[in-house]
PyMOL CGO cylinders between C-alpha atoms (Angstrom):
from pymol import cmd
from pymol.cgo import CYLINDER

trace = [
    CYLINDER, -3.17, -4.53, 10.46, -4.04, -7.83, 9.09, 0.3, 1, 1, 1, 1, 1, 1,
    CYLINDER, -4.04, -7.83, 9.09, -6.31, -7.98, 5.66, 0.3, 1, 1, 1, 1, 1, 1,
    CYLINDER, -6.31, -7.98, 5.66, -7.12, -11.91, 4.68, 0.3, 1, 1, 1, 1, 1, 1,
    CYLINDER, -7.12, -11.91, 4.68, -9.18, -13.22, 2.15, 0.3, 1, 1, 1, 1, 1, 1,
    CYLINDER, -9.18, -13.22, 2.15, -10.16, -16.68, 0.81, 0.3, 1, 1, 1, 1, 1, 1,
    CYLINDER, -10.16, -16.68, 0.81, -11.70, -17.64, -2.45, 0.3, 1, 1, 1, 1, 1, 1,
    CYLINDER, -11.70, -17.64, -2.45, -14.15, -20.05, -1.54, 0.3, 1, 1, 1, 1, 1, 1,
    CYLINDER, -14.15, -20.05, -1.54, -16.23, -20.16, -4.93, 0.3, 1, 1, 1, 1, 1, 1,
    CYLINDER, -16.23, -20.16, -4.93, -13.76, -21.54, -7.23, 0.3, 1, 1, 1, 1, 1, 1,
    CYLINDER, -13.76, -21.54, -7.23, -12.76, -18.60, -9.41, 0.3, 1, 1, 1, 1, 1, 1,
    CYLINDER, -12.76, -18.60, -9.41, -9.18, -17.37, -9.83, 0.3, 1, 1, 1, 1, 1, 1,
    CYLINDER, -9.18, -17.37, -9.83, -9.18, -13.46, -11.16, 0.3, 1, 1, 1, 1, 1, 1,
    CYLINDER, -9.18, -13.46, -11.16, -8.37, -10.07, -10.00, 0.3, 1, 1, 1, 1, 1, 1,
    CYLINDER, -8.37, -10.07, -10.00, -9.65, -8.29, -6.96, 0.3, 1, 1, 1, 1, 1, 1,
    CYLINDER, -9.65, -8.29, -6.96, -9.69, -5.09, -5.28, 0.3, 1, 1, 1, 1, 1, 1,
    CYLINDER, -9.69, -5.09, -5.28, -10.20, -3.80, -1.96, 0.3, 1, 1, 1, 1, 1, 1,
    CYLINDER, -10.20, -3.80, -1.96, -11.62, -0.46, -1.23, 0.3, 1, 1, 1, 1, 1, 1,
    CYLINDER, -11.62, -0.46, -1.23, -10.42, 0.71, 2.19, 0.3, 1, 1, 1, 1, 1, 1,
    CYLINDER, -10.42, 0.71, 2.19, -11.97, 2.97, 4.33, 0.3, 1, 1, 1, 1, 1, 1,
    CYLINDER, -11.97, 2.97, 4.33, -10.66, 6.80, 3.39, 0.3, 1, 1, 1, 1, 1, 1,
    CYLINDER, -10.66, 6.80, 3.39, -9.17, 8.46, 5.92, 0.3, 1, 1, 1, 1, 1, 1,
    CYLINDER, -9.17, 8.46, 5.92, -6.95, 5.23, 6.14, 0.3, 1, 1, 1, 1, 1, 1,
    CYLINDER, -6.95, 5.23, 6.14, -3.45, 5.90, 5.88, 0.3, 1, 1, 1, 1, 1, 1,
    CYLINDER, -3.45, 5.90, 5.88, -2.14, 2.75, 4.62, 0.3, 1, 1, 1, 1, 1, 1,
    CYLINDER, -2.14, 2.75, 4.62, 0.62, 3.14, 1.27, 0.3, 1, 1, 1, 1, 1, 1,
    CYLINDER, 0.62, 3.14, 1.27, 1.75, -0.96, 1.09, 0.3, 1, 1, 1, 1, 1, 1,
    CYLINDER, 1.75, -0.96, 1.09, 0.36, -4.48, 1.39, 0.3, 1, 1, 1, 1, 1, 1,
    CYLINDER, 0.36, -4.48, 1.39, 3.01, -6.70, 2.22, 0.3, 1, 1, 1, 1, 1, 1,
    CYLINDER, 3.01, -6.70, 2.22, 2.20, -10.52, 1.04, 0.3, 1, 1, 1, 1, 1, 1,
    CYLINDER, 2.20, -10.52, 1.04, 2.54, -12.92, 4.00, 0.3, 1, 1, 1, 1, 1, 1,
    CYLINDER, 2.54, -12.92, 4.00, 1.67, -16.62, 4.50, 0.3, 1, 1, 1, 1, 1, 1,
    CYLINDER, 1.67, -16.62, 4.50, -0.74, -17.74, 6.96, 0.3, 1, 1, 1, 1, 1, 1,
    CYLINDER, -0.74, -17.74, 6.96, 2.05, -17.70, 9.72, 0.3, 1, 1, 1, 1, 1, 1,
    CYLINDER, 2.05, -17.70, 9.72, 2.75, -14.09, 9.05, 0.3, 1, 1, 1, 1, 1, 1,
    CYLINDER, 2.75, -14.09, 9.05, 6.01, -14.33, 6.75, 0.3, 1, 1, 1, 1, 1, 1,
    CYLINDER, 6.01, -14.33, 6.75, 6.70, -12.68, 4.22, 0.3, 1, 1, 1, 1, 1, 1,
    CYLINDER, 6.70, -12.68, 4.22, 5.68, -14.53, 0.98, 0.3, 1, 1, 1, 1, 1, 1,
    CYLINDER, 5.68, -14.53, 0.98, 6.20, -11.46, -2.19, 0.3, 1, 1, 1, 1, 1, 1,
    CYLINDER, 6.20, -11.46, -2.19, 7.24, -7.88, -2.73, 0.3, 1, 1, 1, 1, 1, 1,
    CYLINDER, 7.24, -7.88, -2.73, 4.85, -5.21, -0.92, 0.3, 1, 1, 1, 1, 1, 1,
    CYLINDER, 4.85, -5.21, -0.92, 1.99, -3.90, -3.05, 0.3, 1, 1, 1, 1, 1, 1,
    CYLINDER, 1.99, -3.90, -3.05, 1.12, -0.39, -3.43, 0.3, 1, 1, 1, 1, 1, 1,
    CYLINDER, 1.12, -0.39, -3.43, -1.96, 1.08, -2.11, 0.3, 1, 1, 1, 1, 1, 1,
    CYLINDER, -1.96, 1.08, -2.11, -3.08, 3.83, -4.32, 0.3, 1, 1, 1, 1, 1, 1,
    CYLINDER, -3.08, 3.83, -4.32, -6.56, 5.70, -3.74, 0.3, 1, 1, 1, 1, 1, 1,
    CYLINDER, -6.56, 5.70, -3.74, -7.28, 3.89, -1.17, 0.3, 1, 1, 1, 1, 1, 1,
    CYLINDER, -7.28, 3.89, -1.17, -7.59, 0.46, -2.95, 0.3, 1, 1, 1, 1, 1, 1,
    CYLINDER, -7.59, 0.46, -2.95, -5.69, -2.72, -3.16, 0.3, 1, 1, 1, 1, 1, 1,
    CYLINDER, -5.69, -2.72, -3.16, -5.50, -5.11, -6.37, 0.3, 1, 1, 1, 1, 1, 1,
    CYLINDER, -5.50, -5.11, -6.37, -4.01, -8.45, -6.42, 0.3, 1, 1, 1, 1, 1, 1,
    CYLINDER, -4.01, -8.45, -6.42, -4.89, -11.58, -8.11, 0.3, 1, 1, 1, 1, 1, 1,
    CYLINDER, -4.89, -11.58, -8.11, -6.79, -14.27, -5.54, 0.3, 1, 1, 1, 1, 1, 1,
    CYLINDER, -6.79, -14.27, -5.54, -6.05, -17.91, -7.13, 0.3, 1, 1, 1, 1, 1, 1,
    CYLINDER, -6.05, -17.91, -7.13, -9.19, -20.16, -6.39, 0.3, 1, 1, 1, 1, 1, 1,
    CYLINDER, -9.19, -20.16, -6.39, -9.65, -22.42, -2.73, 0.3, 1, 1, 1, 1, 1, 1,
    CYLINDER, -9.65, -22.42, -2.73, -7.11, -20.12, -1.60, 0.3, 1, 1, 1, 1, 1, 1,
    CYLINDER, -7.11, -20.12, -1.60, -6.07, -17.53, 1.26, 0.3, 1, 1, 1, 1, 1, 1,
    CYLINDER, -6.07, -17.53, 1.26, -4.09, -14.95, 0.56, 0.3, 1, 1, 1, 1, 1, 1,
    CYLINDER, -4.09, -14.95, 0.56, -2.74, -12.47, 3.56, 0.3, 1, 1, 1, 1, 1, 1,
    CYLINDER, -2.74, -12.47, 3.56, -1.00, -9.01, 3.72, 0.3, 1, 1, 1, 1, 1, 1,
    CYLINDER, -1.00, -9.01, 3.72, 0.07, -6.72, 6.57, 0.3, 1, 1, 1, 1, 1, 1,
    CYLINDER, 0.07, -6.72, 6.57, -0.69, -3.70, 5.47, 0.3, 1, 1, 1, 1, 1, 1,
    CYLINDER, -0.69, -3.70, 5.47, 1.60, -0.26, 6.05, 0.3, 1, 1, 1, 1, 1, 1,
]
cmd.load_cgo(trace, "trace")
């Protein structure tokens, strides 16, 4: 599975992403656009995801 998001309002910060429960997923790995590996996997703890989203920008993960 695929999770992308892009900050379209100008603000760099924090953000997290509730997923579903039930959802087995334990790591976010960063990838670019093209689907390669960009950063170290993120853990997903409680069902939620928190990475920092620089403004005008996409950032991708393929989560595990």
């Amino acid at each position: 599975t695929v999770l992308r998001v892009w900050e379209q309002g100008g603000i760099t910060g924090n953000l997290d992403v509730k997923l579903p429960k039930g959802s087995e997923f334990i790591s976010a790995i960063p990838v670019t656009l093209r689907g390669e590996q960009s950063g170290e996997p993120v853990k997903i703890s409680n069902y939620k995801l928190n990475f920092n989203l620089p403004a005008y920008s996409p950032v991708s993960f393929i989560l595990k």
